[in-house]
MARGU-764064 format. One record per residue: residue in one letter; x, y, z of N, C-alpha, C in turn. Coordinates in steps of 0.05 Angstrom, whole numbers, plus 32768, in hexadecimal, padded with zeros to 4 digits. Layout:
MARGU-764064
aXYZXYZXYZ ...
***
This chain:
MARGU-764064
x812B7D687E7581107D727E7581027D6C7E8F x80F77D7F7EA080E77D7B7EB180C97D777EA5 x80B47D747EBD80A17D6C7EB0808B7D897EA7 x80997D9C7EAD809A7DB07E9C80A07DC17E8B x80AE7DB17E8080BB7DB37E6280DF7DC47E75 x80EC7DC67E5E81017DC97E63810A7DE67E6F x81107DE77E8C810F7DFB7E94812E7E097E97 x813B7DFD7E90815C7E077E90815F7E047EA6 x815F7DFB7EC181637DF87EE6815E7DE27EE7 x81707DD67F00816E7DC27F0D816E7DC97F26 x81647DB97F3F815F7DC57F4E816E7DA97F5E x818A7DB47F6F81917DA07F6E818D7D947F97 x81727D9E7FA081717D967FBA81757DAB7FCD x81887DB37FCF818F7DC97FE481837DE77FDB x816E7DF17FCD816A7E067FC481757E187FB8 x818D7E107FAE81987E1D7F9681957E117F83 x819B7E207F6981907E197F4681B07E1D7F32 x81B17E0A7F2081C07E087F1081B37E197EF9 x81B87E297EF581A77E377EE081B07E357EC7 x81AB7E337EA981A97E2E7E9281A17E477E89 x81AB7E5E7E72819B7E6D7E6981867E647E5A x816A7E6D7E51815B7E6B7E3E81607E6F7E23 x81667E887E2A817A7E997E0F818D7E937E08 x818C7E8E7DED81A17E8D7DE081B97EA37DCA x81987EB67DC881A87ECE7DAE81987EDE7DD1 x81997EFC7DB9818C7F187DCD81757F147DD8 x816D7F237DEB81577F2B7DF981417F347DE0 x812C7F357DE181207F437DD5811C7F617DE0 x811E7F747DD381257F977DD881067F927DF2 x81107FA87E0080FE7FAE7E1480F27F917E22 x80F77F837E2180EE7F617E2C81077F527E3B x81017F527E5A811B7F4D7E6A81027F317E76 x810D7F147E6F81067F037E7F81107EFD7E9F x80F57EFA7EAE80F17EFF7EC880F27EDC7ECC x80F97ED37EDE80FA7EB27EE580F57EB07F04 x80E07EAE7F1380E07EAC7F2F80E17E937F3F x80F57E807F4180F07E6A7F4E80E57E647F68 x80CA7E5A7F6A80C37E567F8880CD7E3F7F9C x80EA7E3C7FA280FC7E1F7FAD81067E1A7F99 x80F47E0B7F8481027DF37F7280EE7E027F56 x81087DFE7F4180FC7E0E7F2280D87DFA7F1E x80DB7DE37F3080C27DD87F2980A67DDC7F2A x80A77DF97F33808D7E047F3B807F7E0C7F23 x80827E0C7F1280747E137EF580857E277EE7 x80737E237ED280777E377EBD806C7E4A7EBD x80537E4F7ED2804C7E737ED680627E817EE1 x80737E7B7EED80907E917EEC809C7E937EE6 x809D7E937EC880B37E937EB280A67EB07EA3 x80B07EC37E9780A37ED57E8980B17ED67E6D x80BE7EC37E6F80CB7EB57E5680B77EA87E41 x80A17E9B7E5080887E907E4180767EA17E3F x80697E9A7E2780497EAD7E25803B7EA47E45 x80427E867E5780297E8C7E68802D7E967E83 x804A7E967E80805A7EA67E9A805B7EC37E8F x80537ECB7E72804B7EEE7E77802C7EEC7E7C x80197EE07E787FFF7EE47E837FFA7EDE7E94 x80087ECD7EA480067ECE7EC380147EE67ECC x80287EF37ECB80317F107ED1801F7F267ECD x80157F277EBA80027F367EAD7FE87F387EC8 x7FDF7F1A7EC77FC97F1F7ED87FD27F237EF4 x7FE57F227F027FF27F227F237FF67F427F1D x80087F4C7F0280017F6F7F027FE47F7A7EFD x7FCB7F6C7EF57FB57F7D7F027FA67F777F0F x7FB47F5A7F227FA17F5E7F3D7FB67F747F58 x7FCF7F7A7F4A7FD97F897F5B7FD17FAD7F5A x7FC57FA87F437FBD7FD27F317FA97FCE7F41 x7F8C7FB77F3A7F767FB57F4B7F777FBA7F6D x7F857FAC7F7D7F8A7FAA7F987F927FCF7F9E x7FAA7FDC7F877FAF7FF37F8F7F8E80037F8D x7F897FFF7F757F6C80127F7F7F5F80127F89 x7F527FF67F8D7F487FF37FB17F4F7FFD7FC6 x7F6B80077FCE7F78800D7FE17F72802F7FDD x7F7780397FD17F7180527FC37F56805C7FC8 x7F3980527FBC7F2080517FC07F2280587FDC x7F2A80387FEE7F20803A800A7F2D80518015 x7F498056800B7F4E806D801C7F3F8088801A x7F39808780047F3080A87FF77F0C80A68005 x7F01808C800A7EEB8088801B7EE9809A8030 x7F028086803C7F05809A80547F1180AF8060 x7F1280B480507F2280D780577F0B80E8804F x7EF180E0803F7EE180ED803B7ECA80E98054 x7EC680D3805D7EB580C480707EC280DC8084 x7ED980DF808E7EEE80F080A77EE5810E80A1 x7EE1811180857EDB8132808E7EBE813A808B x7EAB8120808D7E8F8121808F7E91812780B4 x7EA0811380B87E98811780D67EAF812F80E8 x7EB2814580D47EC7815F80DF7EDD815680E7 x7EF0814380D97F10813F80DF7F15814580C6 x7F2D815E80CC7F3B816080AF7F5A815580B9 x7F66813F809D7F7F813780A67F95814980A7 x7FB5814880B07FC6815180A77FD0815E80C6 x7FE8817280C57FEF817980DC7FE6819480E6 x7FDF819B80FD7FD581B481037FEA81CA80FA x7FDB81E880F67FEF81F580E97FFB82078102 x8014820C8104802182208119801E822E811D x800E824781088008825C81117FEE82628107 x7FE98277811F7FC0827B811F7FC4829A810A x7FA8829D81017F9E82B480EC7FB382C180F2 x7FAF82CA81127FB782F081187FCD82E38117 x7FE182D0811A800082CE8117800F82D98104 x800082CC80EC800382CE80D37FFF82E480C9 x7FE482FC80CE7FE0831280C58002832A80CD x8002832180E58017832E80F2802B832980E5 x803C831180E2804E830F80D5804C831E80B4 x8040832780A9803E8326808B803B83468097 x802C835280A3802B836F80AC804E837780AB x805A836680BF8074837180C28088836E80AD x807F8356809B80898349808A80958369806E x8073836A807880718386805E807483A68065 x807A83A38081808483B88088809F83C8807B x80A083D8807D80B783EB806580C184028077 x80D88409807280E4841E807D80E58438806A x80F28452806A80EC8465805D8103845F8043 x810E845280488127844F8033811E8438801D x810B842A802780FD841E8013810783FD801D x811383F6802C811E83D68036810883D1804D x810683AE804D80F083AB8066810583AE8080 x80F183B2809680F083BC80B180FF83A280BC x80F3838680BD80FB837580CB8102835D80B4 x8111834F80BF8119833880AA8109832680B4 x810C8308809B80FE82F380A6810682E880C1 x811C82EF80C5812882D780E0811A82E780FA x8120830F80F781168315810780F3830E8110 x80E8830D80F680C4830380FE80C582F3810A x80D382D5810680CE82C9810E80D982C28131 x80ED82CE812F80EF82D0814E80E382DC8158 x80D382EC814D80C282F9815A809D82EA8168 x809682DD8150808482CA8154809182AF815C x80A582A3815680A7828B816B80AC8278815C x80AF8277813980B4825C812480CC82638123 x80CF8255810A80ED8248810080E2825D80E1 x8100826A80D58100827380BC80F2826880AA x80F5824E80B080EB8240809480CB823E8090 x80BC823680B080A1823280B6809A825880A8 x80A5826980B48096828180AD809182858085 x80AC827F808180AE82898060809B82798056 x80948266805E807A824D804C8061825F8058 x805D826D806A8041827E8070804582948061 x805782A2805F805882BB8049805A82B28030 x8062829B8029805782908010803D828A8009 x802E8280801A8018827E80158003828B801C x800682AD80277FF682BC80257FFD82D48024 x7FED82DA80077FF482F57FFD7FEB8309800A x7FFD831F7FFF8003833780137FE783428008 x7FE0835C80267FC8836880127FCC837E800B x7FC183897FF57FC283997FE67FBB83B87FF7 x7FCD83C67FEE7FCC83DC7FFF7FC183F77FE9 x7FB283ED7FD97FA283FF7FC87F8684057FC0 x7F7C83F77FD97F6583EE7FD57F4884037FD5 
***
């Protein structure tokens, strides 16, 4: 028995532990005991989750860690709003300007008499200056216009 009741470890100097299970039968379903030794098992019994007070000490270290995340969260979402008070919008500039884009989607939707398009994606894009993949995410995201208007 330590003078914290019987912790199954000995701590025999050199920072390693003779470890003892607690358990004797099963786990309890969904309940995996956590044991964190700080050096020597003698640091208490708040790191045992084996005890009711090593789960309420877990308990509370998990919501000062939920707490800290929202804080972190708040302040960020502060300022990203504070940033577009003063005209910074985040993120990366986009590659291609309006008329790039109109153009590409012009040719995009261009048609021959046989009914197949005129130029392929690879050709647009060599044509304007991206990569296949940069163009298909702009023709994804802007619809063609309607030619019935």
């Amino acid at each position: 028995m330590t003078e914290f009741g019987n912790r199954g470890s000995q701590c025999d100097g050199t920072g390693t532990h003779a470890a003892k299970s607690h358990h004797q039968g099963p786990l309890r379903p969904g309940r995996y005991p956590f044991r964190a030794y700080l050096g020597c098992p003698k640091a208490g019994p708040s790191d045992d989750t084996t005890t009711p007070e090593g789960r309420l000490f877990f308990h509370i270290l998990a919501a000062f860690a939920e707490w800290e995340r929202d804080l972190i969260t708040a302040r960020t979402l502060d300022g990203l709003e504070a940033a577009r008070a003063r005209g910074r919008t985040g993120g990366r500039k986009k590659k291609l300007k309006a008329y790039q884009v109109e153009r590409a989607r012009q040719m995009y939707d261009q048609t021959g008499d046989d009914g197949k398009r005129t130029y392929t994606v690879q050709q647009i894009a060599d044509e304007i200056g991206v990569k296949r993949t940069t163009l298909n995410s702009y023709l994804r995201t802007t619809p063609p216009k309607s030619t019935h208007d």
